[in-house]
C-alpha positions, 0 to 999 in steps of 0.5 A: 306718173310723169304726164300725171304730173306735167297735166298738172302744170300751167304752159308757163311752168311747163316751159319752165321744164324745159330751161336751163338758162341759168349758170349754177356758180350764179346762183348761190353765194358764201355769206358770215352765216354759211351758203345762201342762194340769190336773187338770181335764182330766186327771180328764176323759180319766181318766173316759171313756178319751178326749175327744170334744171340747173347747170354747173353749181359745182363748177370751178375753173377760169370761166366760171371764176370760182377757183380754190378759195371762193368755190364749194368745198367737197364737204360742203357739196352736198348741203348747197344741193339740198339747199337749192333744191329745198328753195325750188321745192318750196317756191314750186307750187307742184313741188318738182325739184330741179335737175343738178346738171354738172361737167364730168368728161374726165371726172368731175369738175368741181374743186377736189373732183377726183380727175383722170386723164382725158378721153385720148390718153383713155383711148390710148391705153385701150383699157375699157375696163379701168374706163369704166371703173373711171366712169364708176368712181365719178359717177359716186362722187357726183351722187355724192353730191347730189348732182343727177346728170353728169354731161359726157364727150364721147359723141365725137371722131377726130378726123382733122387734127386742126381741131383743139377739142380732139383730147376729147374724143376716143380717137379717130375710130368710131368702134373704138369710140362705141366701145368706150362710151359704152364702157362710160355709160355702163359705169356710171350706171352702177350709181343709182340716180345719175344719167349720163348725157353724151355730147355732142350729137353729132358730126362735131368732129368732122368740122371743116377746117378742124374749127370748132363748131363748123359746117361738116359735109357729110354724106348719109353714109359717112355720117352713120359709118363714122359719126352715129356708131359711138351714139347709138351704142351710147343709147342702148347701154342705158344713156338718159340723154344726148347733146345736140352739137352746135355744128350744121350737116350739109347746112342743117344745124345739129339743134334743127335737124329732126332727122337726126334728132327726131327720126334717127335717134328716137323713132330709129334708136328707140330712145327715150330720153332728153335731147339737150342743146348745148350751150346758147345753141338755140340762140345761135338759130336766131341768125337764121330765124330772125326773133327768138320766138321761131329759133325756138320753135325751130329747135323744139320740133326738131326734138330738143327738150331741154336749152341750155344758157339760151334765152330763146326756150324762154320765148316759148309760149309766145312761139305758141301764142304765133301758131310757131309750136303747139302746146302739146309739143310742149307738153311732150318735151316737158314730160320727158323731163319730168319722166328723167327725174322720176326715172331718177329719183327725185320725184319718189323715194330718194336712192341711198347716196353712196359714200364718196369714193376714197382718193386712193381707189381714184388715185389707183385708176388714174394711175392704171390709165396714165401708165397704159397711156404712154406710147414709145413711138420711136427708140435707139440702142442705149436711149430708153431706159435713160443711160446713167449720169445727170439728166437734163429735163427741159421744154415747156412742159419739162415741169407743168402739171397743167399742161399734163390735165387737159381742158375742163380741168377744176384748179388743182391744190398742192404742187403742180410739178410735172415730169422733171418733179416725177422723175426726181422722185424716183428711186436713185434720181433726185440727184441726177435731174438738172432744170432750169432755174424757171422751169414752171410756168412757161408753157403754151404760147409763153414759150421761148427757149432761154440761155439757161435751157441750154446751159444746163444741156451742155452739163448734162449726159443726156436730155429729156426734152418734153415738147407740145401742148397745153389746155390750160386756162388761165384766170386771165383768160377771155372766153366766148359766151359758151366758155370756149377760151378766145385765141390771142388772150390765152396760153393755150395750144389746145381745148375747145376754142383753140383750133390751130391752122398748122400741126407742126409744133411750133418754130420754138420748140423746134429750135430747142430740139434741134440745139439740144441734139446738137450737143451730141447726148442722147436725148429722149424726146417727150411729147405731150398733145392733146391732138395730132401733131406732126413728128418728123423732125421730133423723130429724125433728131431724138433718139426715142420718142415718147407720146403723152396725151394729156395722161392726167394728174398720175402722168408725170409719174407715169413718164418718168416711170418709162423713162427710168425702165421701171415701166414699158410704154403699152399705149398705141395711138388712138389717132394717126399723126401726119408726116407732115404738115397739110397731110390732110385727112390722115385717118386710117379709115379714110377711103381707098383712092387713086393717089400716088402721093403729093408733090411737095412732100410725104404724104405719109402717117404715122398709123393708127394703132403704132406703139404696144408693148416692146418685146412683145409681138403678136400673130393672127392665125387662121380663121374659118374661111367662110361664115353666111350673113344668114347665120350672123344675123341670127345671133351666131359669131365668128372666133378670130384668134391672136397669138401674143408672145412676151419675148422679154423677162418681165411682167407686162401690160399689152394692148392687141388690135384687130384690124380688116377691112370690110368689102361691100359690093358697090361701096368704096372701101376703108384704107383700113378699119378696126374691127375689135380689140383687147388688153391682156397682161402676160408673165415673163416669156408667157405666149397666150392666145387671144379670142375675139368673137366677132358679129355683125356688130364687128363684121358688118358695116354701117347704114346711114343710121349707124347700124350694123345692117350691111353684109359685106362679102369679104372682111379682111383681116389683120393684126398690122394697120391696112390698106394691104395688098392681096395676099400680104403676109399675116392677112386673112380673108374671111368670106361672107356666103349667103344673100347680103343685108342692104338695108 
C-alpha cells in the first residue's frame, strides 16, 4: 500500500513527504467566527501537493508565544486537527493527510496537557511502571487530540552536569535509561494511532564541555556500551521513529552519519521506522556543505527521511537535478513516511479515539512519581520530620511552582505556589509557616537574598530553605532559532540553552544558607535541580538535606509531605553529583584508573544510587557461583536475590539497585555498573525477598552497536555502588564458564 501510494506522487509531492518545515502555532488562527487556518499553511500545501507533516499545533509556552489566552483550548483541540487535516486533504490531489507531530517529553505540551514530572525525577523514583502509566495517559490525550507522533527525550546519558538538558535524560546510566524508555514506549503503545519518536540519536550527552549540541569523542565502545543501550531497546519496544542529535561523533554530524543512522540502526537493529532530524539541523550542514542543495543530500543519504524547521529538504529536487541524490533515494524515505501513516491509521480506517484521560487518574500518577521522587541525602537527629513551633520557609524556590515543572513546560492556570504553599496545606500548619512578604517570583538568576528573608529566620524555630534551579521560561525571553532559551535574557539556570561552566550553586544562594545556619535553628535544606549540583557546603551546614529534581506540578506537595513526616523520601540519585566543583566526570560507571586523587581538592561524589527508603536496609545473598555464557545465550538466566528488611512501623515504598561489575579479559573496566533494579512496597517490620533474573541483556557487556554480545568472565555483584575491593563484605562474584562471545 504505501509504495502503491508513493509511485503515485510526482518528485515534488514526494519531497513534500519529506518536509516538515512549518511550525503549527503558524499555521492556524482564532477569528469571530472560530479557528481558521492561514496563509501560511495554505502556500505550503499549494507548494508540494500535500503535507508530510506538521509540527507543534498545539504547542504553547514562551517561544512559540501562545500562552493561556491565545492558544487551543483542550476542548477545541480536536476540531483544529480535523480542520487542518481536512484543508490538506482537500487540496492534495492524492488525499494523504499529514502527520500532527507534538512535544511529549514529560506530558503533553499544549495548554491543559496533563504534565508530570521530568525524565530525572522519573528516574529517581525507579518506578518503571508509573512511567509507563505516565506514557499511557499522554499518549490518550495526544489521541484525543488527534495528534499521531509525539516526540520523546529519552536518547540521551548524562555524563557532565554542565549540561542544562540533563533534567531530560534518565540518568547517568544507560541501563536505567533502556529500562524506562522501554517503559515509554510500551505505554504509549497501548494507544492505537500514536508513535513514539525518541530523541536524540545519539551521544547527545556526552558533549564536550556540558554544552548543548557540542562535539562528543566517542569511541566505538563507549559509544555502544553508554549512548546506543537506551536506543536500541527504544526500537525493539515498538518506537516509529528516532531523532538524529544535533551534535558530531569524532567530527561526524549525528544528521550525517550513515553508520550510525543507516548501518546501526536499520541494517544492524532492524528498524523501520523514520529517521527525523531535529530542529534546523539540516541547515546547520550548510557550514559544511556550502549550498543547501548538498547539506540535503548529505542528510537524506545518511538515512534522515523527515527535516524539521529546515529549508534545505526543500532543496531536494534540485539535489537530484545535481546528480547530488537519486530520485529513488526519495522515493525510499518518502515510503516510509507514507508507511507510518498507514501503520498509523491515517490512510485507512481511522482507530476509535480513546476518551481523554480523567485529571484525577493523571493527578494520582503524577503524584506517585513526585513522592517516590524526593531523596534524603542527608539527616541529623531532631531535623526531619520538622520539630515543632513556627517554620521559616525561605530561597528562590521557597514558593515557585515553576521552578518545581522543568523545560518544555506549557503555561499552567491557577495558583503557582510552591513548597511554602504546600506545606501551609498540611494538617496543623497553616499557622506555622512564615514567608517573606515577596516570596514568588524570585528565582533563577533574579535571585538576592533580602532583609526580610532573614528577619522572618530569626522568628522562626526552624527554616526550610529550598535552594537551586529553574527552567523556567519567560515571556520575555530570547530564544535560538530551535527554541533553545538565549543566556543573559533569561532567568533560567537550567534546560536546553543554559549550560553552566561551574556546578556549585550560586554565591547568593550560598550566603542565605550560611546566614540562616548561623541563627543556630535547625534548618533543613531543599534542593531543587534539574542536573548535578555539587552539595558540600549545602551538607556541611543543614542539618538534613532533601533532593528534588523537578518533581512536577504534585512536587511541592510531595516535599512538604517528608517534611512533615507524613511521607519518606524513597528516591535514590539517578546521577551522581561531585564533592565539588571541576569533579569531572563523576559517573559511577566511568572506567577504573590509576589516580589518587586531586591536589587541590575532593575528588569525591556523592554515588550513583544514594538515597532509599530510612529504616529499610538491604542484603544480597549468595548467588550460584558459576553459569557458561553457552547456557545465557541460549535463552537461560541466572536468579540473584536481595533481602530487604523494613526496620520501621510504617508502610513504605523502597527502591532496590543491583549494582556489579562486568570484567572482560583485555577491556578496562567500569568503576561500577547497575545491572538490574526493582521497586517494592513493604508492611511494617515486613522483610521480603527480591529475585532479579539476569541474562545477557543484564550480564554481558555491550559491543560497539549496543548489544548485549560481550561475554565477560566474572560479574561482580552488589547491593552498594563500586568500585569494590576484592573480597569486600557484601560482593559476590559470579563466574562466567565457557568460551566467551566477542562479537
Amino acid at each position: 500500500m504505501p509504495a502503491a501510494h508513493v509511485s503515485d506522487l510526482s518528485l515534488r509531492e514526494q519531497v513534500g513527504q519529506l518536509n516538515q518545515r512549518l511550525k503549527g502555532w503558524e499555521c492556524i488562527q482564532r477569528t469571530s467566527q472560530g479557528w481558521t487556518v492561514t496563509d501560511v499553511l495554505r502556500r505550503e500545501v499549494d507548494r508540494w501537493g500535500g503535507l508530510g507533516a506538521l509540527y507543534g499545533l498545539f504547542r504553547a509556552d514562551p517561544w512559540s508565544g501562545v500562552d493561556l489566552e491565545s492558544g487551543i483550548s483542550v476542548a477545541e483541540r480536536a476540531d483544529v486537527a480535523a480542520l487542518v487535516t481536512e484543508y490538506c486533504v482537500q487540496h492534495s490531489d492524492h488525499g494523504i493527510p499529514p502527520l500532527l507531530v507534538e512535544e511529549a517529553p514529560h506530558g503533553h505540551m499544549a495548554i491543559g496537557g496533563s504534565l508530570f514530572p521530568v525524565n530525572l525525577a522519573a528516574a529517581a523514583s525507579w518506578d518503571v511502571t508509573s512511567v509507563r502509566e505516565a506514557a499511557q495517559l499522554t499518549a490518550a490525550e495526544l489521541r484525543a487530540s488527534g495528534t499521531h507522533l509525539a516526540l520523546l527525550s529519552g536518547l540521551d546519558i548524562a555524563r557532565d552536569p554542565r549540561w542544562g538538558r540533563t533534567e531530560e535524560c534518565y540518568g547517568e546510566d544507560p541501563d536505567a535509561a533502556a529500562a524506562f524508555v522501554t517503559a515509554v514506549v510500551q505505554g504509549m503503545s497501548h494507544v492505537p494511532g500514536v508513535g513514539v519518536v525518541l530523541k536524540h540519536f545519539a551521544g547527545q550527552g556526552a558533549g564536550i564541555g556540558g554544552r548543548n549540541g557540542s562535539s562528543a569523542s566517542l569511541g566505538p565502545l563507549d559509544l555502544g556500551d553508554l549512548h546506543l543501550r537506551a536506543a536500541r531497546s527504544g526500537v525493539l519496544a515498538g518506537a516509529v521513529g528516532v531523532m538524529a542529535a544535533y551534535n558530531d561523533i569524532d567530527g561526524t554530524p549525528c544528521i550525517a552519519h550513515r553508520h550510525l543512522l543507516t548501518h546501526v540502526l536499520r541494517e544492524r537493529w532492524g528498524f523501520e521506522g523514520i529517521v527525523m532530524a531535529d530542529g534546523g539541523a539540516v541547515d546547520r550542514l550548510i557550514r559544511l556543505t556550502d549550498d543547501p542543495a548538498t547539506a540535503a543530500a548529505l542528510a537524506l543519504r545518511a538515512g534522515v527521511d523527515m527535516s524539521l524547521w529546515d529549508e534545505s529538504f526543500t532543496a531536494l529536487e534540485s539535489a537530484v537535478d545535481a546528480r547530488l541524490v537519486d530520485a529513488e533515494e526519495i522515493a525510499q524515505a518518502a515510503t516510509r513516511i507514507v508507511a507510518l501513516k498507514h501503520r498509523l491509521g491515517l490512510l485507512g480506517a481511522q482507530a476509535d479515539i480513546p476518551e481523554t484521560a480523567t485529571p484525577a487518574t493523571a493527578e494520582t500518577v503524577t503524584s506517585r512519581i513526585a513522592q517516590r521522587s524526593i531523596i534524603q541525602l542527608s539527616t541529623s537527629p531532631g531535623a526531619l520530620p520538622l520539630p515543632g513551633g513556627t517554620i521559616a520557609v525561605v530561597g528562590p524556590n521557597a514558593d515557585d511552582l515553576p521552578a518545581l515543572l522543568g523545560d518544555y513546560t506549557p503555561p499552567i492556570a491557577g495558583d503557582l505556589g510552591g513548597v511554602a504553599t504546600a506545606l501551609r496545606d498540611r494538617p496543623g500548619m497553616a499557622e506555622r509557616v512564615r514567608t517573606p512578604a515577596h516570596c514568588r517570583g524570585r528565582s533563577g538568576t533574579r535571585w538576592r537574598v533580602e532583609a526580610e528573608d532573614l528577619a522572618v529566620c530569626r522568628a522562626a524555630d526552624a527554616a526550610v530553605v529550598v535552594l537551586g534551579d529553574t527552567s523556567e521560561r519567560l515571556y520575555s525571553t530570547e530564544f535560538d532559532d530551535n527554541g533553545a532559551a538565549i543566556p543573559g535574557s533569561a532567568i533560567a539556570t537550567g534546560g536546553e540553552g543554559v549550560d553552566v561552566a561551574s556546578v556549585e550553586l550560586p554565591a547568593e544562594q550560598l550566603r542565605l544558607l550560611h546566614e540562616v545556619a548561623d541563627l543556630e535553628i535547625p534548618v533543613v535544606c531543599v534542593i531543587v535541580s534539574g542536573r548535578a549540583r555539587s552539595l558540600t557546603p549545602v551538607l556541611e551546614r543543614a542539618d538534613a538535606v532533601l533532593f528534588a529534581p523537578c518533581p512536577g506540578p504534585a512536587g511541592a506537595t510531595a516535599i512538604a509531605r517528608v517534611l512533615t513526616g507524613e511521607s519518606t523520601a524513597s528516591g535514590r540519585l539517578p546521577i551522581s553529583l561531585p564533592f565539588a566543583d571541576g569533579v569531572l566526570p563523576v559517573a559511577h560507571n566511568e572506567r577504573l584508573e590509576h589516580f589518587h586523587g586531586y591536589a587541590d581538592g575532593d575528588g569525591r561524589s556523592l554515588p550513583f544510587g544514594l538515597g532509599g527508603t530510612p529504616g529499610v536496609d538491604e542484603e544480597l545473598l549468595a548467588p550460584a557461583a558459576d553459569v557458561t555464557a553457552e547456557d545465557l545465550c541460549s535463552g537461560r538466566t541466572l536468579t540473584v536475590t536481595v533481602r530487604v528488611r523494613n526496620h520501621t512501623d510504617r508502610a513504605v515504598d523502597h527502591g532496590v539497585l543491583l549494582h556489579g561489575q562486568r570484567q572482560v579479559a583485555g577491556r578496562q573496566r567500569r568503576k561500577n555498573e547497575l545491572l538490574a533494579f526493582a521497586r517494592l512496597s513493604l508492611e511494617p517490620g515486613q522483610v521480603r525477598d527480591v529475585p532479579f533474573t539476569l541474562g545477557t541483556e543484564e550480564l554481558f557487556a555491550r559491543n560497539a552497536y549496543g548489544e548485549p554480545a560481550v561475554a565477560p568472565t566474572h560479574v561482580l555483584l552488589s547491593v552498594t555502588p563500586g568500585p569494590h575491593p576484592s573480597g569486600a563484605p557484601g560482593v559476590h562474584v559470579v563466574s562466567l564458564t565457557g568460551q566467551p562471545r566477542t562479537d
